[in-house]
N, C-alpha and C positions, 0 to 999 in steps of 0.2 A: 387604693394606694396603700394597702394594708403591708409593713413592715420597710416604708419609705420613712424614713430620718427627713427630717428639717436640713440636712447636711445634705443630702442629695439635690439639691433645689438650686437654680441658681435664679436670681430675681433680674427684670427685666433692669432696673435700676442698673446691677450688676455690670449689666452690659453697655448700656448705655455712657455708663462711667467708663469701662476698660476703651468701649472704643473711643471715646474721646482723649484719655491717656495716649493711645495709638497714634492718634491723629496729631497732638500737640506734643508729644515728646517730654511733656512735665507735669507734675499734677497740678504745679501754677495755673499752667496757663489754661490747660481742660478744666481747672475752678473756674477760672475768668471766664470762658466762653459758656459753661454750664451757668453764671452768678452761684456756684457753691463753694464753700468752703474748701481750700483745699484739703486738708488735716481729713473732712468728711471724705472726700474721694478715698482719700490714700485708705481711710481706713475700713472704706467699703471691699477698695482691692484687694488688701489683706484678708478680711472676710473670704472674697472670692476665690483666692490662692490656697485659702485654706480646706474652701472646700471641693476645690477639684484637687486639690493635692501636687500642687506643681508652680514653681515659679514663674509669672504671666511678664517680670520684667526685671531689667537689670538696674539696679537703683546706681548713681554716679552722679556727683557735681556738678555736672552739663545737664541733669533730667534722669532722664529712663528712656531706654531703647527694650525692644521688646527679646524675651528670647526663643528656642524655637519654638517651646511649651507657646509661650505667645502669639508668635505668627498662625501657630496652629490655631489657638482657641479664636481669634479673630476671625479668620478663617470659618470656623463654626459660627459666631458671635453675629454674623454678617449673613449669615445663613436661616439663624437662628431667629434675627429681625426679619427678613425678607418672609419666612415662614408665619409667625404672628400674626405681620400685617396682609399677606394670604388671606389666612384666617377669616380675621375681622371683616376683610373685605367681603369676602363670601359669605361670613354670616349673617352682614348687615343687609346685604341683596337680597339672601332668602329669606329673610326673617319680613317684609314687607313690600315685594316686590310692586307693588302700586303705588309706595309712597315716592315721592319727588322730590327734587331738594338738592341742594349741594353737600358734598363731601369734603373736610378740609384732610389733607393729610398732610404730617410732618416728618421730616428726613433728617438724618446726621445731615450737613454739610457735606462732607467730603468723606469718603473713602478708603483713602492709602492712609499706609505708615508714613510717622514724620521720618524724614529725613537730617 
């Protein structure tokens, strides 16, 4: 990863935050359903915004709607989870294919943009 910046990175966190802003439409309520801070989200977004270099939502007295830099990166974001947990899944099969056992996995809730 020679001549990759810390700025190229986006952390799973990252995401996890944005698509919950997505979902709930304020950083209020995506703290509520995350128990985080909201102040912590908002300022992870920024984080986020800053290092792809584009506005992920439009801030307003009713919340945040997202804009289209947003729908897009969601769009990725969504993509971007389903890919991961790919991953793991595969790796954990091959990595002991004899062993037995349950798997728990965990999901956003829901999906779409707030409305």
């Amino acid at each position: 990863m020679a001549g990759l910046t810390r700025s190229c990175f986006v952390e799973i966190r990252h995401l996890r935050y944005f698509v919950a802003v997505s979902e709930h439409g304020s950083f209020r309520k995506a703290g509520a359903a995350l128990d985080i801070e909201p102040s912590a989200i908002s300022r992870r977004i920024r984080d986020l915004e800053d290092r792809i270099g584009a506005s992920l939502f439009h801030r307003h007295s009713g919340g945040v709607s997202p804009t289209v830099a947003g729908q897009r990166f969601l769009r990725y974001a969504l993509a971007e989870a389903s890919s991961i947990l790919a991953t793991a899944l595969g790796t954990s099969v091959q990595s002991d294919a004899r062993r037995k056992g349950t798997l728990l996995l965990a999901f956003f809730p829901r999906w779409r943009l707030a409305t």
